[in-house]
Steps between C-alpha positions, in 0.01 A plus 500: 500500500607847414473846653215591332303259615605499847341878484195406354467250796553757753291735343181268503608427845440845601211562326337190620607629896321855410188326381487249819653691792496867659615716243863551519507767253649868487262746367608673171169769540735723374509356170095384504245505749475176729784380344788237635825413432726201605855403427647138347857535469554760206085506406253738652155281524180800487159412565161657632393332815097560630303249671423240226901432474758615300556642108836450358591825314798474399883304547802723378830465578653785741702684204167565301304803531171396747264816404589454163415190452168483770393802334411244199356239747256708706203765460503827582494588899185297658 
């Protein structure tokens, strides 16, 4: 097995723990209202959280530009 797919691993990992645990998530409101952010290794993990569960938004690595790209992903401000 390879790098790559030891990151895809962990990044289901952590998705799956945000979807069945307390949230364990950082808020990035500052980038979109009610949204979270988590880190696996070098990839940034954002999702809207609200009582039914979880929404993945996005995965990006670290170097790429996060209100860039979410600004393609997301509505305007709920």
């Amino acid at each position: 097995m390879d790098s790559a797919d030891d990151d895809v691993r962990w990044l289901l990992a952590r998705i799956d723990t945000l979807a069945t645990s307390d949230h364990r998530a950082r808020s990035a409101g500052y980038l979109y209202p009610g949204l979270f952010q988590t880190r696996v290794a070098s990839h940034l993990i954002f999702v809207l959280i609200d009582d039914d569960g979880i929404d993945v938004v996005r995965l990006l690595h670290e170097r790429m530009d996060a209100a860039a790209h979410l600004a393609e992903d997301l509505p305007p401000d709920r």
